[in-house]
C-alpha positions as CSV (number, residue, x, y, z in Angstrom):
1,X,43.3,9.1,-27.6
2,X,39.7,7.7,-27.0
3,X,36.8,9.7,-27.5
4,X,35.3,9.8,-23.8
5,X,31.8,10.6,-24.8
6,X,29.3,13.7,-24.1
7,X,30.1,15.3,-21.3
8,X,27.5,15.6,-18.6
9,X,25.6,18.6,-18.1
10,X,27.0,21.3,-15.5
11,X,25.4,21.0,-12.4
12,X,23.1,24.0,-12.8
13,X,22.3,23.7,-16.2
14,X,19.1,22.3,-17.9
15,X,16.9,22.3,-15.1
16,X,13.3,23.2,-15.6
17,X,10.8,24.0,-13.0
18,X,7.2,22.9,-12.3
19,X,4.2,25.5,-13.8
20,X,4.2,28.7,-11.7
21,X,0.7,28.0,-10.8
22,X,1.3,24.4,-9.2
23,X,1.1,26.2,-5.6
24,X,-2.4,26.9,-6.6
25,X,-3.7,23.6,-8.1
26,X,-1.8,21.8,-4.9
27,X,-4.2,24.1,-2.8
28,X,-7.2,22.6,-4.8
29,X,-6.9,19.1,-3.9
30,X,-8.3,20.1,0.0
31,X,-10.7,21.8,-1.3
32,X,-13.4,18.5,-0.4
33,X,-12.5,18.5,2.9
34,X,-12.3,21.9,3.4
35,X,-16.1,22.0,1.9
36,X,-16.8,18.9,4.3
37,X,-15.4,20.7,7.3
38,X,-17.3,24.2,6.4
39,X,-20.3,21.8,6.7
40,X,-19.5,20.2,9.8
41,X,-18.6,23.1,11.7
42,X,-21.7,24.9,10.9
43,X,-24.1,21.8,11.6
44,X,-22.2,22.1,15.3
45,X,-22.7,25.7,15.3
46,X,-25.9,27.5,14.0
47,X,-26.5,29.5,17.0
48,X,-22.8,31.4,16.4
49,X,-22.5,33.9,12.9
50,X,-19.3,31.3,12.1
51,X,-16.6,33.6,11.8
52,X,-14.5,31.2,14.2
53,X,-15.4,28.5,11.7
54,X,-14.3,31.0,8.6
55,X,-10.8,32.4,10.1
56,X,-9.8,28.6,10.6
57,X,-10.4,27.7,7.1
58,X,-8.4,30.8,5.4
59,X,-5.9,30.0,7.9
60,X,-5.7,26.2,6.3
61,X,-5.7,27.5,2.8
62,X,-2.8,30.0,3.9
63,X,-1.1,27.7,4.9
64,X,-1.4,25.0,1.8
65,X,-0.3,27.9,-0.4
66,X,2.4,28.6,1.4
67,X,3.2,25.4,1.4
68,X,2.7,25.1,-2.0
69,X,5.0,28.0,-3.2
70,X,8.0,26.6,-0.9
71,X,7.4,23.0,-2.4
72,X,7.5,24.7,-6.4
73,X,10.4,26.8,-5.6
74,X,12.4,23.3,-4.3
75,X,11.1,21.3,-7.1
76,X,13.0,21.3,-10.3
77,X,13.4,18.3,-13.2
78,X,16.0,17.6,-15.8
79,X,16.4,14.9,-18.7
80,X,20.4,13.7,-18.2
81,X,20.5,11.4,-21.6
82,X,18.7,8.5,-20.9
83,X,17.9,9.0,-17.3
84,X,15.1,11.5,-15.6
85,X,16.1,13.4,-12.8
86,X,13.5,15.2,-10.2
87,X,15.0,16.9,-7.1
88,X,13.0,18.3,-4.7
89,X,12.5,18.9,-0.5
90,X,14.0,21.8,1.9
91,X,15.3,20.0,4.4
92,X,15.3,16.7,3.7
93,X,17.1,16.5,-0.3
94,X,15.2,13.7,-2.6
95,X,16.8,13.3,-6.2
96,X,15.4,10.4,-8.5
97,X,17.0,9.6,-11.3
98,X,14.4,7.5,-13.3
99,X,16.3,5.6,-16.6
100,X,14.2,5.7,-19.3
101,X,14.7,2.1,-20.3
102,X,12.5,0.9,-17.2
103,X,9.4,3.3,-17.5
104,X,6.4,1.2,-17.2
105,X,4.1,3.7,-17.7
106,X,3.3,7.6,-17.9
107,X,-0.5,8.7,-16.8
108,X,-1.5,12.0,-17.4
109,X,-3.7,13.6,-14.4
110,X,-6.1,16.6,-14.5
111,X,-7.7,17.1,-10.6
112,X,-10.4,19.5,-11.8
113,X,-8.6,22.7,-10.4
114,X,-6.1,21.7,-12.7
115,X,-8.1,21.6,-15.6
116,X,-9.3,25.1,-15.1
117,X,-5.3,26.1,-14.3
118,X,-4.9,24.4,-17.5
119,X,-2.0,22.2,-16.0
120,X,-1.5,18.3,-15.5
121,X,0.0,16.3,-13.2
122,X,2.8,13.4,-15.1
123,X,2.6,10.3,-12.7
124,X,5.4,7.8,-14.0
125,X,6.3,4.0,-12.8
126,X,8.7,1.9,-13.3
127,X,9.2,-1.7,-14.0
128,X,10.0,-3.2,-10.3
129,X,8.4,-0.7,-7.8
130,X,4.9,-1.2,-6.8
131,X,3.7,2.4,-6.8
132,X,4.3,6.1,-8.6
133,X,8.0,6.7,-8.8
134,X,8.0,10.2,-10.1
135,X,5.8,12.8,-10.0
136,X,5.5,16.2,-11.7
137,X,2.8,18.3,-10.3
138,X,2.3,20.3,-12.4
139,X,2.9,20.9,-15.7
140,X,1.2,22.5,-18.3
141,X,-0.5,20.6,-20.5
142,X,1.5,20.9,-23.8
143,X,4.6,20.4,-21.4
144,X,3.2,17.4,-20.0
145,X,2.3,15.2,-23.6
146,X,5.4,16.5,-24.8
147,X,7.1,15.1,-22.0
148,X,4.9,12.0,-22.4
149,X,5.7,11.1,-25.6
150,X,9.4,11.9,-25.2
151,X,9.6,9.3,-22.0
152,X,7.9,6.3,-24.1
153,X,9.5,7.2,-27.1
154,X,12.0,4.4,-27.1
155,X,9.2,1.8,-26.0
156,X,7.4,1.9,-28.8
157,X,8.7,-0.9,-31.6
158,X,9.4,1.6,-34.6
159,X,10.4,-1.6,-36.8
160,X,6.9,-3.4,-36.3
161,X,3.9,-2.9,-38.5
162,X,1.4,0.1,-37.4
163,X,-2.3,-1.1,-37.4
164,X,-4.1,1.3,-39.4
165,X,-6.7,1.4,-36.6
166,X,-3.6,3.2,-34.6
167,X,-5.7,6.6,-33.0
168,X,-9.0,4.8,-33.9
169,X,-11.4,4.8,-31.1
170,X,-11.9,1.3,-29.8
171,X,-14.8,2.0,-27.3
172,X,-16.8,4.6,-25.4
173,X,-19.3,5.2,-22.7
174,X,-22.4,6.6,-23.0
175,X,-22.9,8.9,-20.7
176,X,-27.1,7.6,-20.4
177,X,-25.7,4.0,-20.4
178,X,-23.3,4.8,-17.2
179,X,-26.0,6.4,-15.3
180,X,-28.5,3.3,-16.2
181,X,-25.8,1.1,-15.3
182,X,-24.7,2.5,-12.3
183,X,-28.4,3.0,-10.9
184,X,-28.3,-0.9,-11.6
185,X,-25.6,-1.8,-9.7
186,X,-26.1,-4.1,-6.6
187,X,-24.5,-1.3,-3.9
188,X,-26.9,1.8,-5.6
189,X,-30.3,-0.1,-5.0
190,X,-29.0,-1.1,-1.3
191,X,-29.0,2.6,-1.1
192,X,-31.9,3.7,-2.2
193,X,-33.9,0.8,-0.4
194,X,-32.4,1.8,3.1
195,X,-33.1,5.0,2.7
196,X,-36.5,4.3,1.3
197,X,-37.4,2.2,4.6
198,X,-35.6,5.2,6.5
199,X,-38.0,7.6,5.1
200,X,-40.8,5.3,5.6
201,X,-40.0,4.5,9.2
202,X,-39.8,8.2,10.2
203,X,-43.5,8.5,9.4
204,X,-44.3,6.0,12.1
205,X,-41.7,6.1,14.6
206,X,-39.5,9.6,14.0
207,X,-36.9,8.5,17.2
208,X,-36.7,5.5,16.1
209,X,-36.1,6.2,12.4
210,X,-33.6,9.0,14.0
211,X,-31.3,6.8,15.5
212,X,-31.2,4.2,13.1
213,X,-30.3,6.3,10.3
214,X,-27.5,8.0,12.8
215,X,-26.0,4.0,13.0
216,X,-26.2,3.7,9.0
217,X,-25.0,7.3,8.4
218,X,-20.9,6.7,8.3
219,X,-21.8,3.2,5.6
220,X,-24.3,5.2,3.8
221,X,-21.9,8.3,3.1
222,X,-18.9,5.4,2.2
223,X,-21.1,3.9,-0.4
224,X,-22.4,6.9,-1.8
225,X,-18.5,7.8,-2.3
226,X,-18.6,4.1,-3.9
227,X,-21.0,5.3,-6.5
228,X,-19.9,8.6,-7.2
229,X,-16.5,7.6,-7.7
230,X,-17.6,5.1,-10.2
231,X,-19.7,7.3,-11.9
232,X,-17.1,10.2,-12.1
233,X,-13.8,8.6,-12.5
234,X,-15.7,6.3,-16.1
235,X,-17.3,9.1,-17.2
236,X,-16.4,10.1,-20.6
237,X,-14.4,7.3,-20.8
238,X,-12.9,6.4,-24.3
239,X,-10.0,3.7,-25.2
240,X,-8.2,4.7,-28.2
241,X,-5.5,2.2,-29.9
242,X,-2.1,3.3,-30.1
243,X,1.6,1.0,-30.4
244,X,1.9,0.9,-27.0
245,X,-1.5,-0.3,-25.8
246,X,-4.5,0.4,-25.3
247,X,-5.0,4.6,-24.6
248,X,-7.8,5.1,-21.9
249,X,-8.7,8.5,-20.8
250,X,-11.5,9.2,-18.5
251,X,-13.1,11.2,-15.6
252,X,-15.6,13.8,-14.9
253,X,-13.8,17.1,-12.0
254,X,-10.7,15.0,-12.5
255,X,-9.6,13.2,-15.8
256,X,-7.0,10.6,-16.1
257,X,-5.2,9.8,-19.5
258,X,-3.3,6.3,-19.0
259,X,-1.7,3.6,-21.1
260,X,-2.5,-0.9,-20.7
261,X,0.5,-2.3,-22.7
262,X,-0.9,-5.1,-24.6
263,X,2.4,-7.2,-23.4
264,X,1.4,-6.8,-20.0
265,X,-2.2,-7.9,-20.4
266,X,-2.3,-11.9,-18.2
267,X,-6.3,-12.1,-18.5
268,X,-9.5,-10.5,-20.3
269,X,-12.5,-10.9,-18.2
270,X,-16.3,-10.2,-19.2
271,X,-19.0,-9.7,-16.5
272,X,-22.1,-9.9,-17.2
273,X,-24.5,-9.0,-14.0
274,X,-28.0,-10.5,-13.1
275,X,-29.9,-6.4,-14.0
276,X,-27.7,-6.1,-17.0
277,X,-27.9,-9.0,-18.7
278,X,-31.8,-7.8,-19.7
279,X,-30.4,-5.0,-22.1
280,X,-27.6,-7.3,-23.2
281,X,-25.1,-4.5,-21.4
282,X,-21.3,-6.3,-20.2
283,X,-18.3,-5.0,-18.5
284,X,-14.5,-5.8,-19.8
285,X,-11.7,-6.1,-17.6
286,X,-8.0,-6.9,-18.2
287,X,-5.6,-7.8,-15.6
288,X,-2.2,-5.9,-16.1
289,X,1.3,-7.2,-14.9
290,X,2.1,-4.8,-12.8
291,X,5.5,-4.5,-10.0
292,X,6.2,-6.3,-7.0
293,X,3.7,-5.2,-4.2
294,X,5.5,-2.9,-0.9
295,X,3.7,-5.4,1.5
296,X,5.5,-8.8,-0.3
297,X,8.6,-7.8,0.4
298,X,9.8,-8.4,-3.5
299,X,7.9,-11.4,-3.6
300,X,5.4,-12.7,-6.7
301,X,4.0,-10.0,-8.6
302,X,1.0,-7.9,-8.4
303,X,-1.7,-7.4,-11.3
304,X,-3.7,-4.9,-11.2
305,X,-7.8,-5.2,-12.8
306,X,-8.2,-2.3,-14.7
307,X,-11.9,-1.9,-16.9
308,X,-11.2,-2.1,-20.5
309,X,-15.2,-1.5,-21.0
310,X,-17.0,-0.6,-18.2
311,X,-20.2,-0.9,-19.6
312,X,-21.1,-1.5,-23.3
313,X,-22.8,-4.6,-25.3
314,X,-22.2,-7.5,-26.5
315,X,-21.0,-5.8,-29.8
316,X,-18.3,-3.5,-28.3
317,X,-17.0,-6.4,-26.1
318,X,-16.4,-8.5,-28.9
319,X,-14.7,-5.8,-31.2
320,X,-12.1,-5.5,-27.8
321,X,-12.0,-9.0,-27.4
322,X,-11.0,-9.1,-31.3
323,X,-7.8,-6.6,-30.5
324,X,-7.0,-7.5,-27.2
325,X,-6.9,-11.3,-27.8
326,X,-6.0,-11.6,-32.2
327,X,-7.8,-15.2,-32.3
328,X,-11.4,-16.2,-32.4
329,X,-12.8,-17.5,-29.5
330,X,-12.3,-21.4,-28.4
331,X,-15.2,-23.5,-28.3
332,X,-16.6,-24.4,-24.7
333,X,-17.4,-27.3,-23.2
334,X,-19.6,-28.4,-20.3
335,X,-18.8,-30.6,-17.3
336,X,-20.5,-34.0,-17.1
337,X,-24.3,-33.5,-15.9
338,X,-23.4,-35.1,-12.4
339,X,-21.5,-31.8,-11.9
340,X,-25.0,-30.5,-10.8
341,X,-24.6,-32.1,-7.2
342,X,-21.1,-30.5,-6.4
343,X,-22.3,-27.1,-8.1
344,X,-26.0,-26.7,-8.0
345,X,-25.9,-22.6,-8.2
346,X,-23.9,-22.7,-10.9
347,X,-23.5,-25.5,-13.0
348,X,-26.0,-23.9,-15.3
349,X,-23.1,-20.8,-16.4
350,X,-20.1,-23.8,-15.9
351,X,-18.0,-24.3,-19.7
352,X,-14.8,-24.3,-20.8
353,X,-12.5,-24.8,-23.5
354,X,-9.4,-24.2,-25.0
355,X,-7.6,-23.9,-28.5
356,X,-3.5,-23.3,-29.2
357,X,-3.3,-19.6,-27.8
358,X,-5.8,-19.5,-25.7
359,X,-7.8,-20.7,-23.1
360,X,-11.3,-19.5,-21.7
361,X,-13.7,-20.5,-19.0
362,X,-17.6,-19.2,-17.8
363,X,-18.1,-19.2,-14.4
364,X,-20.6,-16.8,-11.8
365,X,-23.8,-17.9,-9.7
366,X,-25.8,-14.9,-10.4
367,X,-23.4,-13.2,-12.2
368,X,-21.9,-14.4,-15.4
369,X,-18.1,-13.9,-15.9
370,X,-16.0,-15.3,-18.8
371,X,-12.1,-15.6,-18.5
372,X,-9.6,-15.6,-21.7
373,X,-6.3,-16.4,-20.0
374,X,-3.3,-16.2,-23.1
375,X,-1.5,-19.5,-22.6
376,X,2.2,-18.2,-23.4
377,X,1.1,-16.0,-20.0
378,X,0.9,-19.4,-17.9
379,X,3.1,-19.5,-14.6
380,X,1.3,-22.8,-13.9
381,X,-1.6,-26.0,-14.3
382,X,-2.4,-27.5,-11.4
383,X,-5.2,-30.3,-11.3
384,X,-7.5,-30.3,-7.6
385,X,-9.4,-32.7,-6.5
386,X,-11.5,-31.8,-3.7
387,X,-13.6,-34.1,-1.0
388,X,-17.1,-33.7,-3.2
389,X,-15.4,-34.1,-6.4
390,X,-13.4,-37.6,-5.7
391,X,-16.8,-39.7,-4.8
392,X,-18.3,-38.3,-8.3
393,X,-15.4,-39.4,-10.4
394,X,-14.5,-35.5,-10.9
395,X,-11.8,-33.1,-10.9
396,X,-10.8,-29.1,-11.4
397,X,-7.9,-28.2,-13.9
398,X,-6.5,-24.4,-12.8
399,X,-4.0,-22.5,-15.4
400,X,-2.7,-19.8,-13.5
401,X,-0.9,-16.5,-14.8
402,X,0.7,-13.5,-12.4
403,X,-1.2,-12.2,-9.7
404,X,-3.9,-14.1,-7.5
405,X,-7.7,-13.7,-9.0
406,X,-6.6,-14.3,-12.6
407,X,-7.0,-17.8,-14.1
408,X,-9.2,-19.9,-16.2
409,X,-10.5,-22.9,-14.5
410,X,-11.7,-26.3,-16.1
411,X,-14.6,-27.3,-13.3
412,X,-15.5,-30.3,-12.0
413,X,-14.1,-32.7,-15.4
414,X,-14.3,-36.1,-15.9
415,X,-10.8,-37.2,-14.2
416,X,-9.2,-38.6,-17.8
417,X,-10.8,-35.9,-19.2
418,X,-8.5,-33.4,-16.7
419,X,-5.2,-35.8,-17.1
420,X,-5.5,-35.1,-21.0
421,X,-5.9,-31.1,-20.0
422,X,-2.9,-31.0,-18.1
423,X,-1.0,-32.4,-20.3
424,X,-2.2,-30.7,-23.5
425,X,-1.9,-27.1,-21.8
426,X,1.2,-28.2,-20.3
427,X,2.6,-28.8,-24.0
428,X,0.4,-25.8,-25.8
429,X,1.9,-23.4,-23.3
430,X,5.8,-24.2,-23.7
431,X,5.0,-23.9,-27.8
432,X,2.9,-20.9,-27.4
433,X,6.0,-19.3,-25.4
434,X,8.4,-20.6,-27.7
435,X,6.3,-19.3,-30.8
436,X,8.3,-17.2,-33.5
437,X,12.1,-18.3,-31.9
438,X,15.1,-19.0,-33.8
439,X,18.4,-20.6,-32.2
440,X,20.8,-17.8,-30.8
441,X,23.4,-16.5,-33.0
442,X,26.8,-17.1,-31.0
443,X,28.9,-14.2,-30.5
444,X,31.3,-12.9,-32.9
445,X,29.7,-15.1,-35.6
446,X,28.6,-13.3,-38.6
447,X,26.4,-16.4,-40.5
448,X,23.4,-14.8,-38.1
449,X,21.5,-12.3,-39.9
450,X,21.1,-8.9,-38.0
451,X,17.5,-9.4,-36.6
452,X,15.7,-10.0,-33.0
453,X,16.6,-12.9,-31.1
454,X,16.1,-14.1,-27.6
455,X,18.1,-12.7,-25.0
456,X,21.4,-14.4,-24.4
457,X,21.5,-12.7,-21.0
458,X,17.9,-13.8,-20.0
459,X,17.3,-10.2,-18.4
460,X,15.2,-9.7,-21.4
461,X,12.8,-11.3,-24.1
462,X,14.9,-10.2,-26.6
463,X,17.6,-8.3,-28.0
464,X,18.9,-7.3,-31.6
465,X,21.7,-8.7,-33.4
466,X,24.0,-6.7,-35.7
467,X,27.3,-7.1,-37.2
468,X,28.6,-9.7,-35.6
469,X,27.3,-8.4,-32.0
470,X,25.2,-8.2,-29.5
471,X,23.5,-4.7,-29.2
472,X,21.9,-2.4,-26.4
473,X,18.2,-2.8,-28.3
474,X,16.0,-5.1,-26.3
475,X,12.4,-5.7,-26.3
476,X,9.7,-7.0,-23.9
477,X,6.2,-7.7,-24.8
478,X,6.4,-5.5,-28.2
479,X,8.1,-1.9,-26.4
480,X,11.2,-1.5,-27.2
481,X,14.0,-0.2,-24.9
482,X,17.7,-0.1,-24.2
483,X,19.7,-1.7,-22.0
484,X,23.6,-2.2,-22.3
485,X,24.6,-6.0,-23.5
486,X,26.4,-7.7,-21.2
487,X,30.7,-8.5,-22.4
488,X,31.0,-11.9,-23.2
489,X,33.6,-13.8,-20.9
């Protein structure tokens, strides 16, 4: 006889439920626009004592906590091995079963109501799907980094050396600094000038000023929200190292605790605007792999620009830029001075260079922006040639990675000067993908020595050899995982 393996868990065993006061925290989330409408209605109504106005809105939170209560007492999650699975829904049944081996990532979400609940929200995706693909509103909190840690457990490469900056700090935001920086900001002083020429205007012409400000009034409240979202969702913000990535949490009413794998990472990008560049102040983005998009249909992939930094100096970009990239920073270049004719505005910020892990470009008009694209991340080098550029002799060399804003460009070059680019990126990229590879053991020899090789299968970057045998340990980008090998024919 065989051993058949563990048996699965009877069907009504090992279920746990959400925290008893998610039907609450679910009510919190309307409580804006229930605040908004209380507004509105009494605007509308000042000659009336706003009873009507009152009865409607305990009627609306009634009904959420109702709601609520039915959607907790239908919600229930289990771990079956290696697999997740949430059930919930009254009528309609919805039961996800979310393998382990393909979690992308786990965020941790405090709304503010939340917070004060003491409860979180565990937001999980997976490799493939362009949004959250399990939710677990709500937890509480010790439940929910227990959980956490237990889902990415087996993505984190346990054989690989730990940093011994791992739960080091790697970059926060001053709260003085944010405010300064969002005053600063191109969308805040549009603001505060209309509504400085409003308030001016009404002195002289009141109607006037009246029914201008009721044209601006829905764009002025959406970029107010801008702001305050900017402001609120960075404050407090703090990246932390860890195995996995880079740890970010942040948020003012509602803070947000998420993970940027450093395999997933295409592109590092510094902005530097026109108002900062005074105090020396920069902004560090990184553009992160993410799934295939619902409106492509399963086509390309999406990357998603997440800030690394959203404001700091010089100082703190560079210590990122040290972790995120491992490899000082290539030396730049500048196109040929005729450039200035096919790029007047800004030929001044134009460089670009490259060494054999990297390459890096400066580009902006008013705003300078420098992109460090890692060349084993290349999908592709393409050299343009435009109508301006052919009658000055030049030419534009693009390597592209995943996603469409994130490359680094070598403007307007000499056109020998672009043939040699192309084909030394062309060759730097294969080696730089190729980096650290040995030949693949052949199955059921035993002269390879157990150890990570590339996948035979191609489904992943690679998978561990022991005994003679492929196994089910496979890693992508540094996490580790598990996924069965397939049987050789």
């Amino acid at each position: 006889m065989t051993d058949a393996g563990p048996a699965p868990p009877p069907p009504d065993e090992g279920w746990s439920r959400l925290h008893p006061l998610t039907p609450i925290a679910r009510v919190g989330r309307l409580a804006p626009a229930l605040v908004l409408l209380l507004v509105v209605s009494n605007v509308h109504s000042k000659a009336e004592n706003g009873t009507a106005e009152t009865d409607y809105l305990i009627a609306i939170t009634l009904i959420s906590a109702v709601y609520g209560y039915i959607h907790w007492m239908v919600t229930r999650w289990r771990l079956e091995g290696d697999t997740l699975r949430i059930e919930t829904g009254l009528i309609r049944k919805d039961s996800r079963r979310l393998p382990l081996a393909r979690i992308q990532a786990v965020d941790i979400v405090r709304p503010f109501l939340a917070r004060l609940l003491g409860v979180s929200e565990l937001r999980i995706r997976l490799a493939g799907s362009g949004s959250t693909d399990g939710k677990l509103a709500y937890l509480s909190e010790a439940q929910a980094a227990e959980l956490r840690l237990l889902l990415l457990a087996g993505h984190v490469d346990t054989e690989a050396p730990v940093s011994s900056n791992t739960g080091l700090p790697m970059a926060s935001v001053d709260t003085g600094r944010l405010l300064a920086s969002v005053f600063l900001s191109l969308i805040t002083i549009i603001v505060i000038g209309t509504v400085a020429v409003l308030a001016v205007l009404d002195q002289f012409e009141p109607k006037t000023a009246a029914a201008v400000a009721g044209v601006l009034a829905v764009y002025l409240l959406s970029a107010a929200t801008v702001i305050w979202r900017r402001l609120s969702g960075q404050y407090a913000f703090i990246a932390v190292e860890a195995p996995e990535g880079v740890r970010i949490r942040r948020g003012l009413l509602q803070t947000i605790s998420e993970t940027v794998p450093y395999g997933r990472i295409q592109a590092v990008r510094q902005v530097e605007p026109l108002l900062w560049r005074p105090f020396g102040w920069c902004r560090l983005e990184v553009d992160v792999a993410g799934a295939t998009g619902r409106n492509q249909r399963g086509e390309g992939t999406s990357v998603v620009r997440k800030a690394i930094l959203p404001v700091g100096s010089q100082q703190d970009s560079w210590h990122l830029l040290a972790r995120l990239l491992g490899a000082p920073d290539p030396e730049r270049t500048a196109p040929p001075g005729r450039a200035r004719l096919k790029a007047p505005l800004s030929f001044h910020f134009l460089s670009a260079g490259h060494d054999t892990t990297h390459a890096v470009c400066v580009t902006g008009r008013i705003n300078r922006a420098t992109t460090w694209v890692p060349l084993e991340k290349t999908q592709s080098i393409r050299r343009v040639q435009g109508p301006l550029q052919r009658p000055l002799g030049l030419a534009t060399v693009h390597v592209d990675v995943a996603g469409k804003r994130a490359r680094a460009e070598f403007r307007d070059r000499e056109i020998e000067e672009a043939d040699q680019l192309v084909a030394d990126l062309t060759a730097l990229s294969r080696r730089a993908r190729q980096r650290d590879r040995t030949p693949v053991p052949a199955a059921g020899s035993d002269a390879a020595p157990s150890g990570w090789y590339p996948d035979p299968a191609g489904r992943h970057e690679q998978r561990y050899w022991h005994e003679g045998r492929w196994t089910e340990h496979v890693a992508n980008g540094g996490r580790r995982t598990s996924d069965a090998a397939t049987p050789a024919p």
